[in-house]
Backbone as JSON Lines, residues from 0, in Angstrom:
{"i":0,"aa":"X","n":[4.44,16.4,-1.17],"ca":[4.25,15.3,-0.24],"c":[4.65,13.98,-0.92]}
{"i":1,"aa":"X","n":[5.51,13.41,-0.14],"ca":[5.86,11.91,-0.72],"c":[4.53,10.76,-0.69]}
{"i":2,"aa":"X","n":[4.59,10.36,-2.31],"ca":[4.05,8.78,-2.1],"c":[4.28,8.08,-1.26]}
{"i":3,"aa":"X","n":[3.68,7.17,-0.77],"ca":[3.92,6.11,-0.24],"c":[4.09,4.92,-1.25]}
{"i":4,"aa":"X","n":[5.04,3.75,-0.27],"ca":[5.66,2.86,-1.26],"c":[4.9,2.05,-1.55]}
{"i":5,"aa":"X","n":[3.78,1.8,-0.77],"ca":[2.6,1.01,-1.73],"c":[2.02,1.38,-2.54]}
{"i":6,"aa":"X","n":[1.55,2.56,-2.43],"ca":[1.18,3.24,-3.67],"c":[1.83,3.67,-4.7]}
{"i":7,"aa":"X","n":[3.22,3.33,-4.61],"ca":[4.07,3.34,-5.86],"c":[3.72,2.1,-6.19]}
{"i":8,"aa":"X","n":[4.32,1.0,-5.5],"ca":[3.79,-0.48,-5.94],"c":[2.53,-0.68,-6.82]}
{"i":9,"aa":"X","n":[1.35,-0.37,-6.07],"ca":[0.15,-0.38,-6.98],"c":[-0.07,0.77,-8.11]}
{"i":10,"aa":"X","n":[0.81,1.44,-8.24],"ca":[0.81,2.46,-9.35],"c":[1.48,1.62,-10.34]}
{"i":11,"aa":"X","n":[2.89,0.61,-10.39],"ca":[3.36,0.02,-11.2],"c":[2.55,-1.53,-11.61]}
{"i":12,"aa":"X","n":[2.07,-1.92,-10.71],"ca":[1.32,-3.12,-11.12],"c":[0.14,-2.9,-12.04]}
{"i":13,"aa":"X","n":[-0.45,-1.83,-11.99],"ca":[-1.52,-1.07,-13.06],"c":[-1.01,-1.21,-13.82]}
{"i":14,"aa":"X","n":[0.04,-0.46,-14.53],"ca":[0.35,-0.72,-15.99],"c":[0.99,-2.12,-16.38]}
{"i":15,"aa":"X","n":[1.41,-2.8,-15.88],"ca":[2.02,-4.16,-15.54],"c":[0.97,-5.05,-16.18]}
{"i":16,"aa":"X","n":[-0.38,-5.12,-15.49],"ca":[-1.9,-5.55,-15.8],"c":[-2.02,-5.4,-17.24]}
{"i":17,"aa":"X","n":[-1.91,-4.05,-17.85],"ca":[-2.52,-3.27,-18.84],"c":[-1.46,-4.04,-20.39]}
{"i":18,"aa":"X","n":[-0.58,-4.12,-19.45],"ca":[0.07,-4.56,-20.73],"c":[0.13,-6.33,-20.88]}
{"i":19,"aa":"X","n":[0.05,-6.83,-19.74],"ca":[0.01,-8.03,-19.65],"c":[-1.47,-8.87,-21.15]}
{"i":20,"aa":"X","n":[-2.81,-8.14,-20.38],"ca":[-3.9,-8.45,-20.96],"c":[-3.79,-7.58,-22.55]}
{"i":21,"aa":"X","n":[-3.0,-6.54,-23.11],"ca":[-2.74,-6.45,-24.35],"c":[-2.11,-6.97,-25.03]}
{"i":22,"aa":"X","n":[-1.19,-7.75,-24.15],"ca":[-0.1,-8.45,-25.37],"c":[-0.94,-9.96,-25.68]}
{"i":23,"aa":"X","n":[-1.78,-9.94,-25.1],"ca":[-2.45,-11.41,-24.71],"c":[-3.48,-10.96,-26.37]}
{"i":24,"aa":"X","n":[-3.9,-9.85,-26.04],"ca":[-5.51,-9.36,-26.8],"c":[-4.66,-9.19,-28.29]}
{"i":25,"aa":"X","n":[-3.27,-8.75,-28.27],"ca":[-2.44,-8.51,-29.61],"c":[-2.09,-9.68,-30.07]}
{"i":26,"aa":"X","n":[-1.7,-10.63,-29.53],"ca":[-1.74,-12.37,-29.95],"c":[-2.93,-12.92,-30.45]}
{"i":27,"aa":"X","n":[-3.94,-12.61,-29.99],"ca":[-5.42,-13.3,-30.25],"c":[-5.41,-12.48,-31.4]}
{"i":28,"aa":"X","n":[-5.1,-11.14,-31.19],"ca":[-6.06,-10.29,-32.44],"c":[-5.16,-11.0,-34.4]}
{"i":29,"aa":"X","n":[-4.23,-11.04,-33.74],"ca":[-3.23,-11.38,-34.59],"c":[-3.42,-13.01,-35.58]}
{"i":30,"aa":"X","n":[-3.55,-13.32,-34.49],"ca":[-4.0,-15.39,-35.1],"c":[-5.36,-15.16,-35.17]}
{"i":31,"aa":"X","n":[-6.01,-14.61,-34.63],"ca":[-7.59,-14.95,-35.65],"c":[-7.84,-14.49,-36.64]}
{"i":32,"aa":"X","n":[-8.06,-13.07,-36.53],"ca":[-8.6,-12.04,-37.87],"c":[-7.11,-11.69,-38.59]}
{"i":33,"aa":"X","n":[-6.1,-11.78,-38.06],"ca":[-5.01,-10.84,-39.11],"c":[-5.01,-9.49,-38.76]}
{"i":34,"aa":"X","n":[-5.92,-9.09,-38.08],"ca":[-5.97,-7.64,-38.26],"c":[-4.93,-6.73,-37.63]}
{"i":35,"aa":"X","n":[-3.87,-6.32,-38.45],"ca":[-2.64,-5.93,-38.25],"c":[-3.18,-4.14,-37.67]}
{"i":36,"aa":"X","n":[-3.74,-3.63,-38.44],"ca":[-4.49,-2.33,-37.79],"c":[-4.91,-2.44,-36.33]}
{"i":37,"aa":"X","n":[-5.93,-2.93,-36.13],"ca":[-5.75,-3.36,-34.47],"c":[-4.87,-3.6,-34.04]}
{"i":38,"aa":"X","n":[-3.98,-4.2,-34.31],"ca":[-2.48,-5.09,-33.6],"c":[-1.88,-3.82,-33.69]}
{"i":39,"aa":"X","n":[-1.73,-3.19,-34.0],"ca":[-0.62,-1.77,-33.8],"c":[-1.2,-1.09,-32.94]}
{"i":40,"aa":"X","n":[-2.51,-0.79,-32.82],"ca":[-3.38,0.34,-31.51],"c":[-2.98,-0.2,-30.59]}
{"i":41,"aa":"X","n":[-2.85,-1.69,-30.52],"ca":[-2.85,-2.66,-29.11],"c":[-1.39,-2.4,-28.78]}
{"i":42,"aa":"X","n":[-0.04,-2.55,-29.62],"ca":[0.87,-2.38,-29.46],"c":[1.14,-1.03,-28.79]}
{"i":43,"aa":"X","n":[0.53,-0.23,-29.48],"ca":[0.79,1.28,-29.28],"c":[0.11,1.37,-27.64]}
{"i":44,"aa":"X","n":[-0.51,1.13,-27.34],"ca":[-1.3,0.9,-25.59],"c":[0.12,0.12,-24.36]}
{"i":45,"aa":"X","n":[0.35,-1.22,-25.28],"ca":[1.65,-1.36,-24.59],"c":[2.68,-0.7,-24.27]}
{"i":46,"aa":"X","n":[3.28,0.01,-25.3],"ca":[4.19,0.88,-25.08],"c":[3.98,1.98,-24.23]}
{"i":47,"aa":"X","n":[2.6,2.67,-24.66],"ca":[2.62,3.87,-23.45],"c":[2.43,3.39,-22.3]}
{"i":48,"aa":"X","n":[1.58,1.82,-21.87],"ca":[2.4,1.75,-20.79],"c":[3.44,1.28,-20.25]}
{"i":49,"aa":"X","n":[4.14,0.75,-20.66],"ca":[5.43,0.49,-20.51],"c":[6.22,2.05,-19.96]}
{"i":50,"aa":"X","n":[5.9,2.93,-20.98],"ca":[6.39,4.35,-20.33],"c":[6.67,4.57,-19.26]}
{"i":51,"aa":"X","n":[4.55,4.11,-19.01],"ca":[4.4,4.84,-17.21],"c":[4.5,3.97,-16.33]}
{"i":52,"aa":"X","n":[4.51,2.76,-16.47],"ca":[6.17,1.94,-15.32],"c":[6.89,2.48,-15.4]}
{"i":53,"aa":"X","n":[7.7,2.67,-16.55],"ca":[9.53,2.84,-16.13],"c":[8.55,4.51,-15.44]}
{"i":54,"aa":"X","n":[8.4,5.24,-15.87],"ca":[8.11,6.5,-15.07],"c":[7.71,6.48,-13.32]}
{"i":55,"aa":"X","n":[7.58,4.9,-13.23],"ca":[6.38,4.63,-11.67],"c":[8.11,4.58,-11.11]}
{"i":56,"aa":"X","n":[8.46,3.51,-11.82],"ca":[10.1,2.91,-10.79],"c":[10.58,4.34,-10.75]}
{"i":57,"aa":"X","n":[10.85,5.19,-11.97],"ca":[11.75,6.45,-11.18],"c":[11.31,7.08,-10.08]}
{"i":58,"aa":"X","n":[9.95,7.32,-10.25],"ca":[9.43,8.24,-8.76],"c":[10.01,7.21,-7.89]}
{"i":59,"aa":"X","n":[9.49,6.14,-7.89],"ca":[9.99,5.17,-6.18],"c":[11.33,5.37,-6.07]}
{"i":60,"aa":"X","n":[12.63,5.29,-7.31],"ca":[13.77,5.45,-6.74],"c":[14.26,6.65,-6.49]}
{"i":61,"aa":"X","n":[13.36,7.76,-6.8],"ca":[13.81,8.99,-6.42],"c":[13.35,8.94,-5.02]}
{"i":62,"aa":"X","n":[11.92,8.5,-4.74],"ca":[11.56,8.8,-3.51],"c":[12.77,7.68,-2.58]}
{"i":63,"aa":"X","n":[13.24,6.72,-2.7],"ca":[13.8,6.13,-2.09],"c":[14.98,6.56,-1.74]}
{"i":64,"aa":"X","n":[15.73,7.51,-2.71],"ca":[17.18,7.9,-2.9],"c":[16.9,9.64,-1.86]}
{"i":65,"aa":"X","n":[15.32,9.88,-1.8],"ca":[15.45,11.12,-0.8],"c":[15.07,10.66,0.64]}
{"i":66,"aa":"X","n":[14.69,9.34,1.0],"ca":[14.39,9.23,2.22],"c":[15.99,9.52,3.51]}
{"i":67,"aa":"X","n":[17.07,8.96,2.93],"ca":[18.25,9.15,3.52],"c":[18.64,10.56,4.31]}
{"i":68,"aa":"X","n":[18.22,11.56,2.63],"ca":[18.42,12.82,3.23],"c":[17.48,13.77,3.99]}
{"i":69,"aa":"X","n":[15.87,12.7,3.96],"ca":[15.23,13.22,4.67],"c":[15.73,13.12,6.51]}
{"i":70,"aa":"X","n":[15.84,12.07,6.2],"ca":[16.35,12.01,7.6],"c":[17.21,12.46,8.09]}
{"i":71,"aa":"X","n":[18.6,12.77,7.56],"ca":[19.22,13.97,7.84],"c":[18.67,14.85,8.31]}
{"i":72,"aa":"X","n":[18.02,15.47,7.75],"ca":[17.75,16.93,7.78],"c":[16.67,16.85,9.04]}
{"i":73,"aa":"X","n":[15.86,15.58,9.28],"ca":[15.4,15.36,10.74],"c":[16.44,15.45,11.58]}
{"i":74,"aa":"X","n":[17.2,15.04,11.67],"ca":[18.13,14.73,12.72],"c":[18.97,15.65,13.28]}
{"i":75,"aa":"X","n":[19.21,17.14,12.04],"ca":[19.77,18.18,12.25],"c":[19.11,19.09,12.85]}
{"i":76,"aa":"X","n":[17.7,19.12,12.3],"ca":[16.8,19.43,13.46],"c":[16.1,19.81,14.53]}
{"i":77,"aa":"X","n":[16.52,18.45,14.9],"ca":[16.31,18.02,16.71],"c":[17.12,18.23,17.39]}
{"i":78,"aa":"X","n":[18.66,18.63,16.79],"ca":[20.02,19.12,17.65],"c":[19.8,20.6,17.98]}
């Protein structure tokens, strides 16, 4: 069953959030304490999500790139 495109939307803005408020928490962590150990976990959180965006946009452009032929195949169908 296909997503819906809002719920792709709010599937990509989640990690969007996640990384927004880590790169924020990896700056702070960085200029106060130094603590380069933390600053890499935090980094490492960014990246995986960064992943699962680019992973959110492919589902939407796959789902987007099958709506065409869904409809086709409606249309063949109904004939």
């Amino acid at each position: 069953m296909k997503r819906s495109t809002s719920a792709l939307i709010h599937d990509i803005r989640n990690p969007l959030n996640t990384i927004s408020i880590n790169a924020e928490l990896g700056k702070l962590t960085l200029q106060k304490t130094g603590d380069v150990a933390k600053a890499i976990q935090i980094f490492e959180t960014i990246i995986a999500e960064c992943q699962l965006c680019s992973k959110r946009i492919t589902e939407l452009k796959d789902s987007l790139q099958d709506e065409p032929a869904a409809e086709t195949l409606l249309k063949e169908e109904r004939s």
